[in-house]
C-alpha positions in Angstrom: 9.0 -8.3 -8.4 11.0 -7.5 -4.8 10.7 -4.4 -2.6 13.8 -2.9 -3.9 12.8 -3.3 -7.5 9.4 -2.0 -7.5 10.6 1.2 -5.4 12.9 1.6 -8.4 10.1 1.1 -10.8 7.7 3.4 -9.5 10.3 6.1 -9.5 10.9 5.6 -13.2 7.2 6.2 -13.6 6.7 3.0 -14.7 2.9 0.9 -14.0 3.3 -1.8 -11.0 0.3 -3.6 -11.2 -1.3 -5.8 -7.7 -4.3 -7.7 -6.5 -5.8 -7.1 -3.3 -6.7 -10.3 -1.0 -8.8 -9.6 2.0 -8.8 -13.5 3.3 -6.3 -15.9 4.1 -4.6 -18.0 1.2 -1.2 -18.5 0.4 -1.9 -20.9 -2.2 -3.3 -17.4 -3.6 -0.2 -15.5 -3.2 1.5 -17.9 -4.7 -1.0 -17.9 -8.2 -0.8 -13.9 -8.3 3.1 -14.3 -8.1 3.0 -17.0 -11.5 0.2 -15.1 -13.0 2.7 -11.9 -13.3 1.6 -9.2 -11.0 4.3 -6.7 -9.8 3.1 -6.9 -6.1 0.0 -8.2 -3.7 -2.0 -6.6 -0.6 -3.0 -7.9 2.2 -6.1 -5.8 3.6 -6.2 -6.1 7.4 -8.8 -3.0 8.0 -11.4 -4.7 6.0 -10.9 -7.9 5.6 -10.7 -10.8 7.4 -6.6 -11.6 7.7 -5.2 -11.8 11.6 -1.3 -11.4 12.2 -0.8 -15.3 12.5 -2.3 -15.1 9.0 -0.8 -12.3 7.5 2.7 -14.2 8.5 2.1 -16.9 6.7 1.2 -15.4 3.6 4.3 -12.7 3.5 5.9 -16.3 4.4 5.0 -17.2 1.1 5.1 -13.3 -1.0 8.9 -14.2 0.1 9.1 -17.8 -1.6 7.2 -16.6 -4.7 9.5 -13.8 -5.0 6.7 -11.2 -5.1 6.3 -7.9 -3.4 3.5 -7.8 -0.4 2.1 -4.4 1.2 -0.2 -4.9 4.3 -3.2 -2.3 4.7 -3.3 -2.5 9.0 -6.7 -2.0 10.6 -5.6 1.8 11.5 -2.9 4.3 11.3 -2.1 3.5 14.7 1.6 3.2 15.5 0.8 -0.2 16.9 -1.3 -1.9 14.2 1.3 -0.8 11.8 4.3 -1.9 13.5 2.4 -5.2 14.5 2.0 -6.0 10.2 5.6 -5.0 9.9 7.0 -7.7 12.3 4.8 -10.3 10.4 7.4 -9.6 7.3 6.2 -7.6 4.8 7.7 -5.4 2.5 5.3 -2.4 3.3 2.3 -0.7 4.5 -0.9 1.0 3.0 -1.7 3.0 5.7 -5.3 4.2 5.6 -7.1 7.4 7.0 -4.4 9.8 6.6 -5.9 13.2 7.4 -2.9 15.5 8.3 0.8 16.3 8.1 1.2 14.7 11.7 -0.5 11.8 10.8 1.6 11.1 7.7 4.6 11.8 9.5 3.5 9.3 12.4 3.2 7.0 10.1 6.2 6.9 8.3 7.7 7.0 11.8 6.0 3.8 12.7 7.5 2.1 9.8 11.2 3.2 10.1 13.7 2.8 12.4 15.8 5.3 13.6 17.1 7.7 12.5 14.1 8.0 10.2 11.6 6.9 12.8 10.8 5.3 16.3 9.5 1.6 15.0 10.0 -0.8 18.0 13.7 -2.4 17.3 13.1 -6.2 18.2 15.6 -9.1 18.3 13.2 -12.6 17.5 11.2 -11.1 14.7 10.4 -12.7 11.2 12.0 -10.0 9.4 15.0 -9.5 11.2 15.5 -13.4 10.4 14.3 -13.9 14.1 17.9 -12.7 15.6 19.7 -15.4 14.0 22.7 -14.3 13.0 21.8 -10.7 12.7 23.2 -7.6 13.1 20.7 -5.7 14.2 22.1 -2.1 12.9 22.3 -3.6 9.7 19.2 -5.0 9.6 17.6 -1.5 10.6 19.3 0.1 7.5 18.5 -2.4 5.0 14.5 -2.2 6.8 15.0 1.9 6.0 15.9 1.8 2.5 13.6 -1.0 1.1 10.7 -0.5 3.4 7.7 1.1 1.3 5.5 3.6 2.4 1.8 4.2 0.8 -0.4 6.5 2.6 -4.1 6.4 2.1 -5.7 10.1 1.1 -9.6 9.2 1.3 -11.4 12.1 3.5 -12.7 15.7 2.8 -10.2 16.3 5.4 -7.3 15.1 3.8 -8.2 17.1 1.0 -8.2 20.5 2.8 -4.4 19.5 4.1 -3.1 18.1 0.9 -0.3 20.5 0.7 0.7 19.7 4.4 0.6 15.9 4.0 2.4 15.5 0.7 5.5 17.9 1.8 6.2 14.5 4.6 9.2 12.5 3.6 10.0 9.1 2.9 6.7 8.6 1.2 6.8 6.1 -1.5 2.9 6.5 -3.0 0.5 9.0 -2.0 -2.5 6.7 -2.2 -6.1 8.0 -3.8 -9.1 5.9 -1.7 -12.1 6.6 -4.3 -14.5 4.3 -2.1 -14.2 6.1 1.4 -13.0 9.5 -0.6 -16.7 9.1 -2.5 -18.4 8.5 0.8 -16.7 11.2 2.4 -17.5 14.0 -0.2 -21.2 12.6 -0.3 -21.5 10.1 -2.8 -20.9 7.3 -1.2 -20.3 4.1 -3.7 -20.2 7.2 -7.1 -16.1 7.9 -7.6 -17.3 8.5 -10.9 -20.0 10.6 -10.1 -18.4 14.8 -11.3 -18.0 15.8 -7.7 -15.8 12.8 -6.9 -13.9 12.4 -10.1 -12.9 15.7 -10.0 -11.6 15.4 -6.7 -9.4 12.9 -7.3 -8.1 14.1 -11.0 -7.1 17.2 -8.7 -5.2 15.0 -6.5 -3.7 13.2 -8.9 -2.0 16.4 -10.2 -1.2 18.1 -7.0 1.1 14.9 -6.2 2.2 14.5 -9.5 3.1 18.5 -10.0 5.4 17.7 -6.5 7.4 15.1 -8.3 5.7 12.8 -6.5 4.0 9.2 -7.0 0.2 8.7 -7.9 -1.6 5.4 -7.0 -5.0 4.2 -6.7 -7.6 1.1 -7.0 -8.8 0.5 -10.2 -10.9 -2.0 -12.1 -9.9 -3.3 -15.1 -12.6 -0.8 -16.6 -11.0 2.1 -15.1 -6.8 1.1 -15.6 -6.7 2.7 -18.8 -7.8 6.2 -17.4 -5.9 5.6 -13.7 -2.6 5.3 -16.0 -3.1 8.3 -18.4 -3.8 10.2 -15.4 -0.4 9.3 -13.8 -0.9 6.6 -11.0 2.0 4.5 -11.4 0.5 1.9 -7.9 -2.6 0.3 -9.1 -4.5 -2.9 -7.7 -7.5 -4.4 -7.9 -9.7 -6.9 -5.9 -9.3 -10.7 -6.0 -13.5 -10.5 -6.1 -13.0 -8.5 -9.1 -10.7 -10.4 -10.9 -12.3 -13.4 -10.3 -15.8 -11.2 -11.8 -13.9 -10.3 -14.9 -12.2 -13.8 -15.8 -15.9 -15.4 -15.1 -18.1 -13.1 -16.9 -15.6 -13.3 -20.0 -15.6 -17.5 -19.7 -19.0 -17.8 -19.4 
């Protein structure tokens, strides 16, 4: 599934499914894309994927015709425009606390006159200036970019309003791991406290019209989806878990 097509999906309210990789393999991008998931993330705050990397495998997300979000180490401007220029289709942008925040991020990933991302000639994406337009290729980059923000912090929580009135947000993003630790139960989401948390979230965003996504194990997908979340993913390591357990 491409950019423009799962933007179009998750507005119908439709499931895109993904699998997060936090190491380097495009021989793995390339079996998530023929096993049938919607979409892949590359996690560059926790795992171990470098720019040099991450290019390589949104080199292949592009052969294999599948969608690929990078996570960047921070919402800083920088780290977000740095995993754009490497070629993917999006970011998951993690630790989004405020309005301001959520706007600087969305700034970071558009060009104007939606945002302030860096405008360079010799970049992957913008076919490294080779016979490209360069205003074209900024509107194209505006309308098929996507946008997932990370909500994952007590903080968060307390500006929820604020944060999910920015524009040009594609997913607002529920973080149960660092949301769990934040609220004092670190490791529990499904500890009451926690789970309530989030079930609140998930209607606040879906009560604005808005779209719901989260992590889930396979244990969990069935609830994620009745509860709205149209983005879900889970980890290679748990994939890997599940198909081993049920083979051996």
């Amino acid at each position: 599934m491409k950019a423009p097509e799962m933007k179009a999906t998750m507005v119908s309210g439709t499931p895109v499914i993904g699998i997060s990789l936090m190491f380097s393999s495009p021989q793995l991008v390339e079996m998530v894309a023929e096993l049938g998931f919607d979409w892949i993330l590359f996690d560059c705050e926790h795992g171990s994927i470098d720019l040099s990397n991450l290019e390589v495998m949104a080199i292949a997300a592009k052969a294999a015709g599948i969608t690929c979000i990078a996570r960047p180490p921070s919402n800083s401007p920088i780290d977000i425009m740095q995993v754009m220029d490497r070629g993917v289709d999006g970011v998951q942008v993690p630790h989004i606390k405020s309005k301001e925040e959520a706007e600087a991020a969305v700034a970071s990933v558009k060009f104007h006159p939606l945002g302030n991302r860096g405008l360079a000639m010799g970049t992957r994406p913008s076919n490294y200036g080779i016979g490209t337009n360069l205003d074209e290729y900024s509107k194209i980059s505006n309308s098929q970019s996507i946008v997932v923000l990370q909500i994952e912090d007590q903080e968060a929580i307390e500006n929820l309003d604020e944060i999910l009135s920015a524009e040009n947000v594609d997913v607002f993003f529920v973080g149960p791991s660092d949301l769990s630790q934040s609220l004092g139960y670190p490791g529990k989401a499904n500890e009451p406290p926690v789970s309530t948390a989030i079930s609140q979230i998930f209607r606040s965003i879906i009560t604005k019209g808005l779209t719901p996504g989260t992590a889930s194990s396979e244990k969990h997908m069935v609830k994620a989806k009745s509860e709205g979340c149209v983005y879900l993913y889970t980890h290679m390591n748990n994939l890997l878990n599940f198909g081993a357990e049920s083979y051996l």
